[in-house]
N, C-alpha and C positions, 0 to 999 in steps of 0.2 A: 414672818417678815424680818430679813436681815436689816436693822439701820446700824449705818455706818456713820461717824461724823470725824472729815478732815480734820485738821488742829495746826494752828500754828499759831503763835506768840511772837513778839518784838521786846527785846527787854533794855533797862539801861546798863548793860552787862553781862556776865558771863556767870558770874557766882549766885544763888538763889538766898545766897545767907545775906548779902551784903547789896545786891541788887534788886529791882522790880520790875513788874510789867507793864508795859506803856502801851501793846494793843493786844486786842487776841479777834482770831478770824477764824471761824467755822461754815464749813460746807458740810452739808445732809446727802448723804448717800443712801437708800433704799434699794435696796436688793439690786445692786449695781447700778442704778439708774442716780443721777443728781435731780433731784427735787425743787433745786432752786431757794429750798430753805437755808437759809444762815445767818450764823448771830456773827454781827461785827461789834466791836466798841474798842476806842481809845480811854487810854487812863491815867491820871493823872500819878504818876507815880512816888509823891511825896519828895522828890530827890533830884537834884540838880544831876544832867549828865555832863559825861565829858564830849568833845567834839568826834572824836572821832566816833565814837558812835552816833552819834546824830547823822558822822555822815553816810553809814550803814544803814540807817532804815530811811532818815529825812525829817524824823522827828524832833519838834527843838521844843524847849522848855516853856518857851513862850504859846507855843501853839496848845501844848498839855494843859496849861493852866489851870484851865477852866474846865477841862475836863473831869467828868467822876474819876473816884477814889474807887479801888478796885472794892471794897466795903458795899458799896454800890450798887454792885454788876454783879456780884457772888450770886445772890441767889437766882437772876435771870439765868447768868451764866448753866450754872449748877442745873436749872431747870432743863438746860435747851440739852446738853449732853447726860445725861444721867442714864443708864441703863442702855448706849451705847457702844459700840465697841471704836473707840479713837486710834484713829489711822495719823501716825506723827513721825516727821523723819526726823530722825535721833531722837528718839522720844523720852530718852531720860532727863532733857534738856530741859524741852516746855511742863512734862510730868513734874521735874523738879521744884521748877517757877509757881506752878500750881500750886503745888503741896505746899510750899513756904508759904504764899499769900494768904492761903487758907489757915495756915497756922498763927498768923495775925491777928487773924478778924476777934476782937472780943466775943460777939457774938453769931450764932448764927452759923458754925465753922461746920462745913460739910462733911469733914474728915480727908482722907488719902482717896485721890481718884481711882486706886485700883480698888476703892472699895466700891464704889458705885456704876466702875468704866472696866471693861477690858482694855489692852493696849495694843497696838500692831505699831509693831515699828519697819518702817519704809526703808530706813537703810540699815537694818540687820538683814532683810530683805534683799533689799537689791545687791549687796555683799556675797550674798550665799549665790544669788543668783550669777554675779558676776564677778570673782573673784582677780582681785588684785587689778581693776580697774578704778577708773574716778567712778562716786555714786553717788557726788552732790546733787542737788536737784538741778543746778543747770546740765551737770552732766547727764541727766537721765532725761531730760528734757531732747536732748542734740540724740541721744540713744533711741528713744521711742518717741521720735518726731513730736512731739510736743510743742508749741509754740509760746517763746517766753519772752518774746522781742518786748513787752510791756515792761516789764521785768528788771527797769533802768537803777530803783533801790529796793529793797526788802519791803513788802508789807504782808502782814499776819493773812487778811482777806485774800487779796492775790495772789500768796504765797500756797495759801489752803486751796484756792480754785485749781492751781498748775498742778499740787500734788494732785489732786482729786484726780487728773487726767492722766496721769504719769501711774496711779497705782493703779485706775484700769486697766491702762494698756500696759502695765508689765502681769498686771493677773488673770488677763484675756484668753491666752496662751489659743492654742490649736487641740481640740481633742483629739483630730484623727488624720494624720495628713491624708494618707492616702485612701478615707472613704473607710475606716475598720474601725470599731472601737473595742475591740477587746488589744488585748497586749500585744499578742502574737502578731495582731494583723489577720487569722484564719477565719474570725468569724463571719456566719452568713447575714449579710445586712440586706436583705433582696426586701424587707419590711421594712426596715431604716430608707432605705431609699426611696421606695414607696411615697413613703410620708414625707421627706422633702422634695419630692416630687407631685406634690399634690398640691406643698406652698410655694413652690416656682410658678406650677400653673395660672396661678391670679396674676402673676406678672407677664406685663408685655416687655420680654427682653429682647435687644437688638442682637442678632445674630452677627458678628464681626469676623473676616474671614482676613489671614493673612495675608499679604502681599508675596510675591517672590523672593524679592529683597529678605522682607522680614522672616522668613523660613532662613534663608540662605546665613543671615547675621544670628538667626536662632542655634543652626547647627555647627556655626564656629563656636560659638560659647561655650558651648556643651563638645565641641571636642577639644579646646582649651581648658576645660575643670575635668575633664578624664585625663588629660597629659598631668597637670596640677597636683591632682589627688590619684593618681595611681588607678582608675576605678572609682568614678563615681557612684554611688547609691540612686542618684534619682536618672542616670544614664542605664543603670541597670533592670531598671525598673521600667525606662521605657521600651527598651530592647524587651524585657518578658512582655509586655501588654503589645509589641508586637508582634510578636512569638504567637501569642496568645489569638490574637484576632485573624493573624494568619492561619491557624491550625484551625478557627472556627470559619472562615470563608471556605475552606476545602473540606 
C-alpha cells in the first residue's frame, strides 16, 4: 500500500531561521486515490508578521492568537505523516520550516523529516517534465486543467488539495497510445485486449456516430497538421490502419 501525503505550509516568511509557521495542510493519498484523510491546523506562530505577508496567505496576528503553538501540533503532526512519502512543491521550503520548528521544541523533537518521510518534490518534477516553462502551481493548474478559481489567497489545506490533483494528473500519463505496451509498439495484445474487453462489456456505452460535417472539419485538421508538421505521426498511422483494413476486406 503506497500512502502518499500532499504537504503544504503558510509561513510569516521566507527564512526558516528567523521565521515560522502559521498553518500546515495535509491531504492522504493511498495508492493514487485521495482518502479524504487530512490533518489541517493554524499556529500560532509566536511573532508579529509584516503586512505584506498577511496579504499573501490572509492570515493576521489577531486571528493566530489564540491559536496552538506549533509545540502543540508536533506530535499529531508528526503522527499523521510519519512513514510517508510527502509530495511538496518546492519542497526545500516547507522541509526546511519543518526541520527548524522541530529543532525548537524542548522536548519531544522528532528529528529531520527525511528521517522518518521520503520527499517528492512537484516542481523538480514538473521542470524536468516541462523545461523552461512557468511550473508554479497556478501555472500547472492552467496546464493540466485543474481548477483553482478558489485560490483567491494562499492556504496550506487548499493549497495541498489543488496539488494533490495537479500531481495526479501530471503522473497519469498514457501507457500505450496506440493499444501496445511494450516499447516497440510490436507486441501481441490479442490477451490484453481481451481482458479490457471483458470490462467494457458491463458497460452500457452509447454508440455516437459522426455527423458529415464533423468528418468533413475532422479531415481539415488533420490535413492542416500534415501541411504544419511536414508528416504527421498519427496521419501516418491512420493511413497504415487503412491500408491495413483494406488489405483485410480483400
Amino acid at each position: 500500500m503506497a500512502r502518499q501525503i500532499i504537504l503544504d505550509t503558510e509561513t510569516t516568511g521566507i527564512n526558516p531561521r528567523d521565521h515560522r509557521i502559521v498553518e500546515i495542510g495535509c491531504v492522504e493519498v493511498i495508492d493514487r486515490k485521495l482518502t479524504g484523510n487530512t490533518f489541517h491546523v493554524y499556529v500560532n506562530p509566536e511573532m508579529k508578521m509584516d503586512q505584506e505577508v498577511i496579504n499573501i496567505h490572509g492570515l493576521t496576528d489577531a486571528f493566530l492568537a489564540d491559536k496552538p503553538k506549533y509545540q502543540e501540533v508536533a506530535q499529531p503532526f508528526y503522527e499523521f505523516i510519519k512513514g510517508a512519502e510527502l509530495v511538496i512543491h518546492n519542497a526545500p521550503f516547507d522541509v526546511g520550516f519543518i526541520n527548524s520548528e522541530n529543532r525548537r521544541l524542548k522536548m519531544g523533537n522528532p528529528g529531520l523529516v527525511a528521517d522518518f518521510c521520503s520527499i517528492l518534490d512537484t516542481l523538480v518534477m514538473a521542470r524536468e517534465k516541462h523545461p523552461g516553462q512557468k511550473n508554479s502551481l497556478d501555472a500547472l493548474c492552467k496546464r493540466y486543467f485543474v481548477d483553482n478559481s478558489m485560490r483567491e489567497k494562499h492556504g496550506a489545506l487548499l493549497d495541498a488539495e489543488i496539488l494533490a490533483e495537479v500531481y495526479l494528473a501530471m503522473t497519469g500519463g498514457q501507457t500505450a497510445l496506440w493499444g501496445t505496451d511494450d516499447k516497440e509498439g510490436n507486441a501481441d495484445n490479442s490477451s490484453h485486449h481481451a481482458h479490457k474487453d471483458d470490462k467494457l462489456a458491463a458497460f452500457d456505452l452509447p454508440l455516437v456516430k459522426l455527423s458529415d460535417d464533423d468528418l468533413q472539419a475532422h479531415a481539415k485538421m488533420l490535413a492542416l497538421l500534415e501541411k504544419k508538421s511536414g508528416g504527421s505521426v498519427w496521419q501516418k498511422r491512420v493511413d497504415q490502419s487503412e491500408q491495413e483494413q483494406s488489405q483485410n476486406d480483400n
